[in-house]
Each structure stands twice: as C-alpha cells, then as structure tokens.
OpenMM code with the backbone's topology and positions (N, CA, C; nanometers):
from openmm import Vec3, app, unit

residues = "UNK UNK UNK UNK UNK UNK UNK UNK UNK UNK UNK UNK UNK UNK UNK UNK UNK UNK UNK UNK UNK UNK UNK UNK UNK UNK UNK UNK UNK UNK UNK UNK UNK UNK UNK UNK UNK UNK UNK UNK UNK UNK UNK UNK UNK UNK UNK UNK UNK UNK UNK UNK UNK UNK UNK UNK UNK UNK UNK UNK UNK UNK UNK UNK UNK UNK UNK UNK UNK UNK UNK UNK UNK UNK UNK UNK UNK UNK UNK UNK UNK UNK UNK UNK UNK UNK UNK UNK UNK UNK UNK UNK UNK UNK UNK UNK UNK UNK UNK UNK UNK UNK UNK UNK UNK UNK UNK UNK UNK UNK UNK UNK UNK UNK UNK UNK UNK UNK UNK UNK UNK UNK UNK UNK UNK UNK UNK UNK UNK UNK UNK UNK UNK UNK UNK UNK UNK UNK UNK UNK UNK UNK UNK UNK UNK UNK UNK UNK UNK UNK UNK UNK UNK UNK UNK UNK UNK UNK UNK UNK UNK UNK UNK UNK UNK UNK UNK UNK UNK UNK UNK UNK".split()
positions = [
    Vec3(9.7645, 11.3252, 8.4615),
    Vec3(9.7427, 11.3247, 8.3192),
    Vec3(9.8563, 11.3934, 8.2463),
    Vec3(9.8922, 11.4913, 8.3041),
    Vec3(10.0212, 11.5409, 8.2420),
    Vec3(10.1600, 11.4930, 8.2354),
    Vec3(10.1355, 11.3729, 8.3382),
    Vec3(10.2084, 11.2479, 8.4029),
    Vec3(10.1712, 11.1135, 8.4140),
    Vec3(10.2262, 11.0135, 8.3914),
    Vec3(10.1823, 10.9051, 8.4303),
    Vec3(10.3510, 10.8359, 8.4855),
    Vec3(10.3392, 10.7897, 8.6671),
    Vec3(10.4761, 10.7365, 8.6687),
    Vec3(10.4788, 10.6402, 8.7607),
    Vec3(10.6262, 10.5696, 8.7206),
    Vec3(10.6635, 10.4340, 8.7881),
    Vec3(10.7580, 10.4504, 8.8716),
    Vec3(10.7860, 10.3650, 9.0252),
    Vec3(10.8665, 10.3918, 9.1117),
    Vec3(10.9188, 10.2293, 9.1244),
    Vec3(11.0378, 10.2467, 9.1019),
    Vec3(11.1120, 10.1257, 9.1461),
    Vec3(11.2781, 10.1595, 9.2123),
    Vec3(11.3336, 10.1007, 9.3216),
    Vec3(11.4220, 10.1097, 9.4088),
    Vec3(11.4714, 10.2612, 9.4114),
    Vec3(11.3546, 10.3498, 9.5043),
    Vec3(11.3891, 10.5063, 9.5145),
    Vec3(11.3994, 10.5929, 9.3695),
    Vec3(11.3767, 10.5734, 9.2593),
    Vec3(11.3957, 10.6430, 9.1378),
    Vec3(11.2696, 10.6458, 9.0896),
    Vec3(11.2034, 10.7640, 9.0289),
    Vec3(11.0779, 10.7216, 8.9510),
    Vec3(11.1198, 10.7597, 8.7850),
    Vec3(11.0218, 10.7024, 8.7434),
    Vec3(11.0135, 10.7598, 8.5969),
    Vec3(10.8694, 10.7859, 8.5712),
    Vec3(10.8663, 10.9552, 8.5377),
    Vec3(10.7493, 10.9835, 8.4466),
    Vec3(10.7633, 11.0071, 8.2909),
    Vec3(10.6369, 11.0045, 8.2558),
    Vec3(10.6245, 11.0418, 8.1087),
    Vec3(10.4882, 11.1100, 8.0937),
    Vec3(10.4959, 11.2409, 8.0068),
    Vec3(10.4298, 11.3280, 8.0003),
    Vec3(10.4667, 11.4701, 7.8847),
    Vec3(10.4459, 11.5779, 7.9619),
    Vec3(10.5555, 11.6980, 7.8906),
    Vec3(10.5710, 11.7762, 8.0147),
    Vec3(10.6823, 11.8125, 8.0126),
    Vec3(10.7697, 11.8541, 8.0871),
    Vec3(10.8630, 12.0170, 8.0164),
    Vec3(10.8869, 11.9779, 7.9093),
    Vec3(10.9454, 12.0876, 7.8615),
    Vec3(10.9061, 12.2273, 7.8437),
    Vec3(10.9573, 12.3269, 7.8003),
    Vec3(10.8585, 12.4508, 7.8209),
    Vec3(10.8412, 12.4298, 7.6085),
    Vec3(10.8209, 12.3521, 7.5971),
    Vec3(10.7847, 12.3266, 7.3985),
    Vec3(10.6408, 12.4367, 7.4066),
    Vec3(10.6991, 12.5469, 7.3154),
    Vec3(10.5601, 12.5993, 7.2913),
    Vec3(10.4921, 12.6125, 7.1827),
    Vec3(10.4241, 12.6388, 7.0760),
    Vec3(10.3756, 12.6692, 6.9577),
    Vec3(10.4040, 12.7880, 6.8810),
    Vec3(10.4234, 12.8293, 6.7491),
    Vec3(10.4694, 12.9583, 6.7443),
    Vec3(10.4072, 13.0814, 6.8244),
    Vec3(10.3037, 13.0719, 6.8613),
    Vec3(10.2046, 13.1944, 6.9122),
    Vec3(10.2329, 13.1577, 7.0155),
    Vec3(10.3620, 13.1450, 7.1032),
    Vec3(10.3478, 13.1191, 7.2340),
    Vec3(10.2732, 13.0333, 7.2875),
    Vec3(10.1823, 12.9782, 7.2686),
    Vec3(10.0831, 12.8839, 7.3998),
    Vec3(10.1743, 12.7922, 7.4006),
    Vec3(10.2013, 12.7099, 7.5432),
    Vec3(10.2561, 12.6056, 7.5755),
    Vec3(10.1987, 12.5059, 7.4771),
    Vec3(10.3030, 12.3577, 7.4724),
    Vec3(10.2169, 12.2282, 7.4185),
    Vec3(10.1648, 12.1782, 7.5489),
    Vec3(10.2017, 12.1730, 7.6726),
    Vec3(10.1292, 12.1243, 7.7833),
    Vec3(10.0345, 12.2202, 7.7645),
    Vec3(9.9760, 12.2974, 7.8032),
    Vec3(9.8616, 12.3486, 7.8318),
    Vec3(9.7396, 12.2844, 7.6903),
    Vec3(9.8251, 12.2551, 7.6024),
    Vec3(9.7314, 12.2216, 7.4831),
    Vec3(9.6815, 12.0749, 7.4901),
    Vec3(9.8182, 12.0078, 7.5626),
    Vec3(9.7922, 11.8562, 7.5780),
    Vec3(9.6680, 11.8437, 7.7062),
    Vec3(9.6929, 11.9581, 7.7856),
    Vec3(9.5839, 11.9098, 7.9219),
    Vec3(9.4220, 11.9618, 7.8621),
    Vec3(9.4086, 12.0759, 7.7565),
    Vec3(9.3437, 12.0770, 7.7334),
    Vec3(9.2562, 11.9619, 7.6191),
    Vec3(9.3404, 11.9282, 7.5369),
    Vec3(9.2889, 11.7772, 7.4748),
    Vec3(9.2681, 11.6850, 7.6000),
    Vec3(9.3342, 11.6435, 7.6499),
    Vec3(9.2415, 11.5840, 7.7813),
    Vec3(9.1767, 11.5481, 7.8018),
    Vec3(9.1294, 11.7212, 7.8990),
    Vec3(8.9888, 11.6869, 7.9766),
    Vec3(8.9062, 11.7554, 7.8933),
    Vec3(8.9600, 11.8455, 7.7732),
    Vec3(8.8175, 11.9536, 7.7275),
    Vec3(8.8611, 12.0484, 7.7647),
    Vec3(8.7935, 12.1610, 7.6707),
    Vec3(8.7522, 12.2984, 7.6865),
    Vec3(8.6490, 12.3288, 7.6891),
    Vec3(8.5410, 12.3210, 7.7840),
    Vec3(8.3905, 12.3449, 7.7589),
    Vec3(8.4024, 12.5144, 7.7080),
    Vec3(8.4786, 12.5756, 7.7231),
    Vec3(8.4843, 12.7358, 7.6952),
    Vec3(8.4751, 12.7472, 7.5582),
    Vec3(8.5796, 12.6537, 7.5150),
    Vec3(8.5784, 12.6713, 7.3545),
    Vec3(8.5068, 12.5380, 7.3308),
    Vec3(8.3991, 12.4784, 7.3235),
    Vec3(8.3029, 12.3596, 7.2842),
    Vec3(8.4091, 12.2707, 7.2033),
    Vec3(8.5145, 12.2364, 7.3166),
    Vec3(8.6382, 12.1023, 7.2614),
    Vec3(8.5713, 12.0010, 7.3508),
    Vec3(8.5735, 11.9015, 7.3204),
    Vec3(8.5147, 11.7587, 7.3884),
    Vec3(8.6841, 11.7132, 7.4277),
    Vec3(8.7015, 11.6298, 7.5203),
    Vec3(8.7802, 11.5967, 7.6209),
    Vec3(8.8329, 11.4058, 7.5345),
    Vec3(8.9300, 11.4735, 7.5054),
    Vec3(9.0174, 11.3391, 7.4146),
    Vec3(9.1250, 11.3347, 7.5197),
    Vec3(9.0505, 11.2120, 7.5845),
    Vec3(9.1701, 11.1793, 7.7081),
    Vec3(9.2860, 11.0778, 7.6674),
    Vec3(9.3591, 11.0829, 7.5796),
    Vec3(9.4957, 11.0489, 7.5618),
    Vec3(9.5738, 10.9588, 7.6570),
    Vec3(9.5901, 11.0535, 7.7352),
    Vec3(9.7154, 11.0098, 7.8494),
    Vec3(9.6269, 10.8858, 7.9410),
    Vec3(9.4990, 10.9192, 7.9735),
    Vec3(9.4215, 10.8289, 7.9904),
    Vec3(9.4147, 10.7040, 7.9783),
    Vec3(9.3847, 10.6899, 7.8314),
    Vec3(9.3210, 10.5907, 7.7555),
    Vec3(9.4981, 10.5313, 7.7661),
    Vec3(9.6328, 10.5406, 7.7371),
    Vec3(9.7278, 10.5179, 7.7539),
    Vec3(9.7643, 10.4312, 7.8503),
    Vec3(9.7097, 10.4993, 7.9569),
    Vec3(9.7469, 10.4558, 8.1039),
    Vec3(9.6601, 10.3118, 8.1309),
    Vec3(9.5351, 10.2983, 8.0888),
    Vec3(9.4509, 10.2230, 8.0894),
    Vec3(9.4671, 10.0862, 8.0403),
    Vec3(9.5026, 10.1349, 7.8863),
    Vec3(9.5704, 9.9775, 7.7838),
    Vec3(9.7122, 9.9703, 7.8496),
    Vec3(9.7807, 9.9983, 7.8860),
    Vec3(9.8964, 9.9645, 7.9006),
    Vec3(9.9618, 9.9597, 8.0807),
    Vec3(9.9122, 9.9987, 8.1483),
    Vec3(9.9892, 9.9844, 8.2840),
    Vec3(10.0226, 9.8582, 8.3295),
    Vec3(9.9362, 9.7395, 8.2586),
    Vec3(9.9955, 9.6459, 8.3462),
    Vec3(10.1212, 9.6017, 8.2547),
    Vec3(10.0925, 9.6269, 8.0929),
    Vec3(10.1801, 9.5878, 8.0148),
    Vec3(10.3716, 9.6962, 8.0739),
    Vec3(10.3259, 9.7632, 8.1438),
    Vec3(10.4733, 9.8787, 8.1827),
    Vec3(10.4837, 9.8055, 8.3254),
    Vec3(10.4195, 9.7599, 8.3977),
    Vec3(10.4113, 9.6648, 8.4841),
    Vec3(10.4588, 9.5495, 8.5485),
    Vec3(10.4558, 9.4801, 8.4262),
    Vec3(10.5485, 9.3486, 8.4037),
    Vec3(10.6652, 9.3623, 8.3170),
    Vec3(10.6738, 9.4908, 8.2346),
    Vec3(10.7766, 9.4644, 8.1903),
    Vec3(10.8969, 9.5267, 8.3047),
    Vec3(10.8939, 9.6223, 8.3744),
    Vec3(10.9619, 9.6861, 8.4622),
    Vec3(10.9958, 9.5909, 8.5989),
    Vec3(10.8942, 9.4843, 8.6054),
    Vec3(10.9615, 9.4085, 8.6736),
    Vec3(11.0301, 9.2722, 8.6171),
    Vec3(10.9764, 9.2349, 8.4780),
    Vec3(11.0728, 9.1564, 8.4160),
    Vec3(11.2549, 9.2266, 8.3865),
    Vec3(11.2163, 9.3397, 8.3936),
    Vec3(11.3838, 9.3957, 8.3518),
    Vec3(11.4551, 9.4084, 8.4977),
    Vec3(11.3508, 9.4394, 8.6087),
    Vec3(11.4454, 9.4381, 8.7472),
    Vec3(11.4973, 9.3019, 8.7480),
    Vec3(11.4299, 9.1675, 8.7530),
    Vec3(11.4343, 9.0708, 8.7985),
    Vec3(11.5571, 9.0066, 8.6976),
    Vec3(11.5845, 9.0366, 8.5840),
    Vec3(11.6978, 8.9984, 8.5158),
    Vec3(11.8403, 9.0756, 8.5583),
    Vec3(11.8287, 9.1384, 8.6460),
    Vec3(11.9469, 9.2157, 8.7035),
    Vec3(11.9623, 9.3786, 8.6955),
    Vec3(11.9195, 9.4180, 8.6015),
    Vec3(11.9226, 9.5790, 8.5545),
    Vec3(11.8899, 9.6333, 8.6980),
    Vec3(11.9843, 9.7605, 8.6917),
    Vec3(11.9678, 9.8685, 8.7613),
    Vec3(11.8116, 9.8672, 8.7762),
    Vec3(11.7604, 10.0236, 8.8638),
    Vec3(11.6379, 10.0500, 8.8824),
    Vec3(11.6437, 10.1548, 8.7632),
    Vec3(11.7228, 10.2294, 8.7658),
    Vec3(11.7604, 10.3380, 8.6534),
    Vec3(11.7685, 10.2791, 8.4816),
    Vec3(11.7985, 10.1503, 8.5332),
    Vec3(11.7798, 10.0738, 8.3452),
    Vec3(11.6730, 10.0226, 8.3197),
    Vec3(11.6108, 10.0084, 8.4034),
    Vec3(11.4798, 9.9192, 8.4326),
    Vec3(11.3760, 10.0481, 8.3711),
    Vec3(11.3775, 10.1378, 8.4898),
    Vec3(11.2940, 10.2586, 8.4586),
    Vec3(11.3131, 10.3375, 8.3216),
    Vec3(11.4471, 10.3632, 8.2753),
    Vec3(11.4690, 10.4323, 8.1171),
    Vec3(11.3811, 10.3523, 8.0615),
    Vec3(11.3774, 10.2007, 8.0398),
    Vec3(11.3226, 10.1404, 7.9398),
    Vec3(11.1653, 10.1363, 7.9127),
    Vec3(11.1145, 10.1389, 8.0564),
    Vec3(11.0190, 10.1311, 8.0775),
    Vec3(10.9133, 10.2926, 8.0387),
    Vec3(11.0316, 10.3880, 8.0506),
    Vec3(11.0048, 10.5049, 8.0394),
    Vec3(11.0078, 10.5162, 7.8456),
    Vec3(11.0418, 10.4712, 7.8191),
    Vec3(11.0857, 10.4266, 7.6426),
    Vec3(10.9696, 10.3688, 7.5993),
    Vec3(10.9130, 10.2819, 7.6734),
    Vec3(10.7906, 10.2284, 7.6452),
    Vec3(10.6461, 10.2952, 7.6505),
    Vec3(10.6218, 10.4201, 7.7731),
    Vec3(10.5121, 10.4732, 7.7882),
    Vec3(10.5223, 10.6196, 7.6879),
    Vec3(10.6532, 10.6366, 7.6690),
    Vec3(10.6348, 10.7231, 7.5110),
    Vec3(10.6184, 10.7370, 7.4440),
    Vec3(10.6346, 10.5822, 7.3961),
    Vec3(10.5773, 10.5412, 7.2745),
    Vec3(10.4305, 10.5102, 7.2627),
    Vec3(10.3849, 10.4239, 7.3681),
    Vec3(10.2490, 10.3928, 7.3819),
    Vec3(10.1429, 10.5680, 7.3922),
    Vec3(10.2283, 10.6442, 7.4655),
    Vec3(10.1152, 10.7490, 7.4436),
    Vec3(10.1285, 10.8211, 7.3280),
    Vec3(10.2423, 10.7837, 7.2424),
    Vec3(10.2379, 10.8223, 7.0884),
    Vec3(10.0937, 10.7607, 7.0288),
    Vec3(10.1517, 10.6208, 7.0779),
    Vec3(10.0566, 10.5906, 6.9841),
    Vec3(9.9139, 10.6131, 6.9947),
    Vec3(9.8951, 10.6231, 7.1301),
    Vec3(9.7460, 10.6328, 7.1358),
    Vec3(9.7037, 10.7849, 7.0790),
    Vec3(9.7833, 10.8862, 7.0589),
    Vec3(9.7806, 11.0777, 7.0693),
    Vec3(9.7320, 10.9706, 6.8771),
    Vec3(9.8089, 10.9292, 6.8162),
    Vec3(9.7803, 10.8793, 6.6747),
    Vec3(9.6677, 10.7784, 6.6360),
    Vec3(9.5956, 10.7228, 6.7188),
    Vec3(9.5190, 10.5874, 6.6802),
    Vec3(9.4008, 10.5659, 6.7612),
    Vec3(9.4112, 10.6782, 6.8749),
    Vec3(9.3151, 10.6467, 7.0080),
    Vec3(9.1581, 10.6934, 6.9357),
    Vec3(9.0554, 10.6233, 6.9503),
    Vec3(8.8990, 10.6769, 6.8961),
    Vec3(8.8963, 10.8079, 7.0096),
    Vec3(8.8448, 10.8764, 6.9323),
    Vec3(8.7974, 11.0670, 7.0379),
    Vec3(8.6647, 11.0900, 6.9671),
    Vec3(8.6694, 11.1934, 6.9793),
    Vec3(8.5428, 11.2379, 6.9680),
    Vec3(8.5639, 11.3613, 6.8051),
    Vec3(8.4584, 11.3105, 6.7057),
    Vec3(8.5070, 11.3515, 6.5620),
    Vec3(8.5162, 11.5417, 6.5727),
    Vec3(8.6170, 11.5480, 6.4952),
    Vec3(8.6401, 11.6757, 6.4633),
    Vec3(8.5158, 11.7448, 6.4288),
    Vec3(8.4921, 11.8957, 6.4253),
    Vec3(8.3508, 11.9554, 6.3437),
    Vec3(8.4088, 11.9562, 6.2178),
    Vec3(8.3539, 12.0181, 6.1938),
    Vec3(8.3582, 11.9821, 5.9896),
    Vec3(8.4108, 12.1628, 5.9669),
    Vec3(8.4035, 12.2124, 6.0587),
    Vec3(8.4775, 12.3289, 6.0072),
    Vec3(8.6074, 12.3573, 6.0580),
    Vec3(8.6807, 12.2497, 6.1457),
    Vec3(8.7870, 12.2093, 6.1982),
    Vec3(8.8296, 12.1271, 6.1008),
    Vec3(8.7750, 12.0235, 6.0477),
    Vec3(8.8563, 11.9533, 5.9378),
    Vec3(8.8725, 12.0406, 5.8052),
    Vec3(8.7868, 12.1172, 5.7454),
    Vec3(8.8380, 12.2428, 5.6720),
    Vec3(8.9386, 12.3068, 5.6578),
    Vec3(8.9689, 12.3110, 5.7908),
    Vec3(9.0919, 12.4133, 5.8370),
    Vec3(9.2396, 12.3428, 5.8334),
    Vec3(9.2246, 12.1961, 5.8730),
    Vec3(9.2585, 12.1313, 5.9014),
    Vec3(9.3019, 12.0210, 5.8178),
    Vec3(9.2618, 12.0428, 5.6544),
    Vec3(9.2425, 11.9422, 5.5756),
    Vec3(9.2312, 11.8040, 5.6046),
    Vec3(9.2284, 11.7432, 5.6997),
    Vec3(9.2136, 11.5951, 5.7609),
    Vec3(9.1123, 11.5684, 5.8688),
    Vec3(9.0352, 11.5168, 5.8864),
    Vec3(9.0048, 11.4447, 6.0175),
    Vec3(9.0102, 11.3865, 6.1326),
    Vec3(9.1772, 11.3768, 6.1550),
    Vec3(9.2109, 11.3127, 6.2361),
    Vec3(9.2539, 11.3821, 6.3883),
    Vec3(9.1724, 11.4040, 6.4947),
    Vec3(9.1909, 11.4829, 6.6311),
    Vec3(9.3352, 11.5041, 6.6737),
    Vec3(9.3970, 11.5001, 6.7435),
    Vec3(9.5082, 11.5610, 6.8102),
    Vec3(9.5952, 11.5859, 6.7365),
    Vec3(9.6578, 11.5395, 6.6028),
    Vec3(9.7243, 11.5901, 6.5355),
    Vec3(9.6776, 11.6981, 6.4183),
    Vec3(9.7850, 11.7777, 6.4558),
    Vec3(9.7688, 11.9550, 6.3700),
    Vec3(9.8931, 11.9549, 6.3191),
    Vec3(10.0141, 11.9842, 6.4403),
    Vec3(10.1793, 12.0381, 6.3330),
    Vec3(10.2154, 11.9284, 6.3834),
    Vec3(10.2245, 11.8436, 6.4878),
    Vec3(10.2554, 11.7123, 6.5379),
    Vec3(10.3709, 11.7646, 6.6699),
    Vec3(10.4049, 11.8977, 6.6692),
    Vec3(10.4284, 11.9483, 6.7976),
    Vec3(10.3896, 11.8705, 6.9547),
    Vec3(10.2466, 11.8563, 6.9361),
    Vec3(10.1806, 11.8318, 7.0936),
    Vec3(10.2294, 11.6370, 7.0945),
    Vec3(10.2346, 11.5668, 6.9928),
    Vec3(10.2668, 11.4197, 6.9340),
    Vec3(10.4764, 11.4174, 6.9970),
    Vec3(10.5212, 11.5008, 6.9075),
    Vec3(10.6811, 11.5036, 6.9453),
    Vec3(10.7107, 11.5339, 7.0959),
    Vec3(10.6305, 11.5901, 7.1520),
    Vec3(10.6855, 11.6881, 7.2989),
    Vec3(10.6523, 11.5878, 7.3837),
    Vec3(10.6095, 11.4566, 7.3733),
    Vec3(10.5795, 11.3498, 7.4688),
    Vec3(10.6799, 11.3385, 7.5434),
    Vec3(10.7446, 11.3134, 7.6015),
    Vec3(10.9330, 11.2727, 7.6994),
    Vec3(10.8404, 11.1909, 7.8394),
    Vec3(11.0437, 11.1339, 7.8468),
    Vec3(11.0362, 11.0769, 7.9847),
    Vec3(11.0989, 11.1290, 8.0970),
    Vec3(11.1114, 11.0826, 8.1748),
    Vec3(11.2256, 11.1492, 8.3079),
    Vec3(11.2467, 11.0566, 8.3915),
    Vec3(11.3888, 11.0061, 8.4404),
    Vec3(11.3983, 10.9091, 8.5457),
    Vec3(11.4446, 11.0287, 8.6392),
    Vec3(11.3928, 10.9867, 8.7839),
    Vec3(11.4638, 11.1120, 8.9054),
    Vec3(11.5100, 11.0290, 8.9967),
    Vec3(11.5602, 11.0531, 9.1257),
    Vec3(11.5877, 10.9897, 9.2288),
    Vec3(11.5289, 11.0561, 9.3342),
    Vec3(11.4845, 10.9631, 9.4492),
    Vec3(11.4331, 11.0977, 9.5772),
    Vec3(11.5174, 11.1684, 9.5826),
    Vec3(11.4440, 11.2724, 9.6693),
    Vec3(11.5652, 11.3700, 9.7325),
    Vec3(11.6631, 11.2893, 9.8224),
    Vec3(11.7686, 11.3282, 9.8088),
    Vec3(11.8531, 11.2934, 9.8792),
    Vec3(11.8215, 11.3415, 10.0717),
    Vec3(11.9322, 11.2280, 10.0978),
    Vec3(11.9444, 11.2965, 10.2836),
    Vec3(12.0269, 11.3825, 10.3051),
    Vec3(11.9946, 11.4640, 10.3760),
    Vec3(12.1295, 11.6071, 10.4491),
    Vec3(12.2505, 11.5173, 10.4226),
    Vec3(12.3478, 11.5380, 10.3171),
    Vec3(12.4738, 11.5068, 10.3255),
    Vec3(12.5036, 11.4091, 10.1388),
    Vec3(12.4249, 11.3809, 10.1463),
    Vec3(12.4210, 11.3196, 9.9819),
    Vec3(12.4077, 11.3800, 9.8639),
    Vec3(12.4589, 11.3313, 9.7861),
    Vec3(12.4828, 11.4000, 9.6370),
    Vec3(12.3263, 11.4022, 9.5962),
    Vec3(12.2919, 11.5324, 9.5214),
    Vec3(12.1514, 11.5222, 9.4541),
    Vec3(12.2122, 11.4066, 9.3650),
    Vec3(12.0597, 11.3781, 9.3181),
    Vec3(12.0504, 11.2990, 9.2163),
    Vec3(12.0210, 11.3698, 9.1059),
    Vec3(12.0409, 11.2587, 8.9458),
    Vec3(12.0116, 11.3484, 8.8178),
    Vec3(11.9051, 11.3318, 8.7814),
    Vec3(11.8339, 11.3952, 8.6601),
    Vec3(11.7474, 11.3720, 8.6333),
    Vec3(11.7876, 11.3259, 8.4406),
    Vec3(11.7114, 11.2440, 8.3833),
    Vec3(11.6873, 11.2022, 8.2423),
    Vec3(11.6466, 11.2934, 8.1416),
    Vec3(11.5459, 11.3558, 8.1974),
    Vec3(11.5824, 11.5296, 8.1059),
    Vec3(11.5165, 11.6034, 8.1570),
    Vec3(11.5304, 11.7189, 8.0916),
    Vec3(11.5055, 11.8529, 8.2183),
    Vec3(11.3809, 11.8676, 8.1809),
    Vec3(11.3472, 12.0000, 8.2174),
    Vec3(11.1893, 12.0655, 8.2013),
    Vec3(11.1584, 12.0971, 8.3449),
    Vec3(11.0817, 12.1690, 8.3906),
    Vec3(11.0272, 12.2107, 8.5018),
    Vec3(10.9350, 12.0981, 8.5492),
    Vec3(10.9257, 12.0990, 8.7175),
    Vec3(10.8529, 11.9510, 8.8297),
    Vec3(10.7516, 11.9074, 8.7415),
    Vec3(10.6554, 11.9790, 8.6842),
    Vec3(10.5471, 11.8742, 8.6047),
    Vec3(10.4201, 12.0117, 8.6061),
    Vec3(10.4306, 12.0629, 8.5209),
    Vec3(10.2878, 12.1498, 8.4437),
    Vec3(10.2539, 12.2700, 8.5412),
    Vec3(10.3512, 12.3130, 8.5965),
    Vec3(10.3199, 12.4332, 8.6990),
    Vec3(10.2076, 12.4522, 8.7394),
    Vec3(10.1067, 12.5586, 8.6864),
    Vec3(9.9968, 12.5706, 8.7734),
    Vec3(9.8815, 12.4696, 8.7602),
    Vec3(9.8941, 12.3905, 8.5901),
    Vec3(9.7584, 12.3314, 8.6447),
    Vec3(9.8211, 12.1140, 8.6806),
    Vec3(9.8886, 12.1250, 8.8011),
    Vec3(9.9469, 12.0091, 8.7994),
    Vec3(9.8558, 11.9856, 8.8879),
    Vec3(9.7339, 12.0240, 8.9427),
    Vec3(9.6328, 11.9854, 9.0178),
    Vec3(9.5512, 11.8520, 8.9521),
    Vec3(9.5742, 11.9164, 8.8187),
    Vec3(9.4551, 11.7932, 8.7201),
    Vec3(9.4929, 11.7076, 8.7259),
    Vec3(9.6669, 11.6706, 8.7521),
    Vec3(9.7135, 11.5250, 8.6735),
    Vec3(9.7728, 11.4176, 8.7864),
    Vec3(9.7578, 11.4777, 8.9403),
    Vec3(9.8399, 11.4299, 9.0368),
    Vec3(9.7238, 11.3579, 9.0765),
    Vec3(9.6164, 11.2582, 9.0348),
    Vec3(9.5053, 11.1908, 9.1027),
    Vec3(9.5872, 11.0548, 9.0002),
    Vec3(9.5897, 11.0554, 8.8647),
    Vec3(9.6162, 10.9332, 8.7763),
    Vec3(9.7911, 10.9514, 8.8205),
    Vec3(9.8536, 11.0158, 8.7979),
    Vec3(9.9992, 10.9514, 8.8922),
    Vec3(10.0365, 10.9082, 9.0153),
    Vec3(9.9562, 10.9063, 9.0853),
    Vec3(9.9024, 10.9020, 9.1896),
    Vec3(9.8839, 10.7599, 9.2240),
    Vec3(9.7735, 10.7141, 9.1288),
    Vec3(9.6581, 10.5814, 9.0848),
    Vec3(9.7968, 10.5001, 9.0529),
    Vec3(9.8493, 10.5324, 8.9272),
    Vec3(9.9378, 10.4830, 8.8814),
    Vec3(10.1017, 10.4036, 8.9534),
    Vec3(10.1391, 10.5531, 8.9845),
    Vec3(10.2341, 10.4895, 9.1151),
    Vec3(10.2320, 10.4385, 9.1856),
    Vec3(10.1011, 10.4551, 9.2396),
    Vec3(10.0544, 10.3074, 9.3354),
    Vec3(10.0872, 10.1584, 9.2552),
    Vec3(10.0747, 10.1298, 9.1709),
    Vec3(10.0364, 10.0073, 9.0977),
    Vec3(10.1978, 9.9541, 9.0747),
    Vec3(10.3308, 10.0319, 9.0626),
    Vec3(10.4803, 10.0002, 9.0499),
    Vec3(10.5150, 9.9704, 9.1745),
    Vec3(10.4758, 10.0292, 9.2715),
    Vec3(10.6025, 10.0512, 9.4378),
    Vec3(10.5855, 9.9147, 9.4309),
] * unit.nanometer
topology = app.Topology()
chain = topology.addChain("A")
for resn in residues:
    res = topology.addResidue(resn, chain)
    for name in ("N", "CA", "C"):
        topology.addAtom(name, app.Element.getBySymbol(name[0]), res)
C-alpha cells in the first residue's frame, strides 16, 4: 500500500512515498498516507484505502500499457518511467475523486470543506515513482535509481508488501 510495483526486464518501478516529506509538526506524509489507508481505530479515522482502490481500477490499465510500450521497442527503463508516470497520476487522482468514508462535521469545521484526504495537499504532492534495477552480481556496476527516498516506509513496510506483492505478480 505504500507501494504498488511493476517488473519488467530486471528493473522495477514503484509508486508510492518514498521521501522523508514531512508536515510542519514533523509527522511523516507516509505515516499519514498509511494511516488514511487502513485507519486509525485509535483516533476513530475510518480506513480510505487510496492506494487500493488505485491499484484495483487501474492495474490492468498499467498492464497493457507497459507492455504496449515494451513491444514497440522502448527500453524496460522507458517502458517502466512511463508507466510509473501513469500510476502517479492515477493515485492522484483517486487521493482527489475516490468515494471514502464522509468526514465528521467537526472535521469539516476545521477543515472548511468536505472533501477526505485533502488538507494542505502535502500527502496529494508527495505521491512519486522510482525505477530500480536488481542488485547487481559480484563485479557489476550498481544500478540507479529514478529518485531517492529510503527502500519503502521503514518500519511499517509490513502493511504494504502483501498488495506489491499481488501486484508484481501481475507485470513479471
């Protein structure tokens, strides 16, 4: 969930957050995005699964297009940027348009609007992609990566490695 990614000729591309983007008060935007998610039963947040609902409307559509762009010649690395271009946008759009579960009314107060995941549009901007390459063999140049940020959500990358998982299955 903090990930969703595609593997084509040894390179993957995820999309997620990755960066250390935090809010002024310090809290990460990942920790905010995993908590829109699945929920905070602690703080009575209902679970606006985003990355989800993303993955759902669109995998086969990242699907065919990643193999329509291999099959016209592109690299795996041009194939994957684009494709990675595409699930950024789509989980834009869904973080903007996806049905959740309605705000309380003393959240929209605060909030002057109604509309769930967007507040400063922080957790909306910090979406990114990443193309990687495997690790290399004893003797080969690492490979680069598309942009930085730390492996994928440090401690709670437990939650999100079942749907990248699901997912990556569905590209190899």
């Amino acid at each position: 969930m903090t990930r969703i990614s595609a593997r084509l000729g040894g390179a993957t591309v995820e999309a997620g957050f990755f960066s250390d983007v935090t809010y002024p008060d310090g809290t990460p935007v990942k920790l905010v995005a995993a908590y829109n998610e699945f929920g905070d039963p602690l703080q009575n947040r209902p679970a606006r699964p985003f990355m989800r609902m993303a993955s759902d409307e669109n995998a086969f559509k990242w699907q065919s297009e990643l193999e329509r762009i291999a099959a016209n010649g592109a690299t795996s690395e041009e194939a994957l940027n684009a494709v990675g271009r595409m699930m950024v946008a789509d989980i834009q759009k869904m973080i903007l348009t996806g049905k959740y579960a309605p705000l309380h009314p003393r959240t929209i107060r605060k909030k002057g609007h109604d509309q769930p995941l967007i507040d400063t549009r922080l957790m909306l901007n910090s979406v990114e992609y990443r193309v990687t390459r495997e690790q290399p063999m004893p003797g080969q140049q690492a490979a680069s990566s598309e942009s930085g940020g730390e492996t994928v959500w440090g401690r709670i990358s437990s939650f999100f490695g079942s749907l990248a998982s699901r997912i990556g299955g569905w590209f190899k």
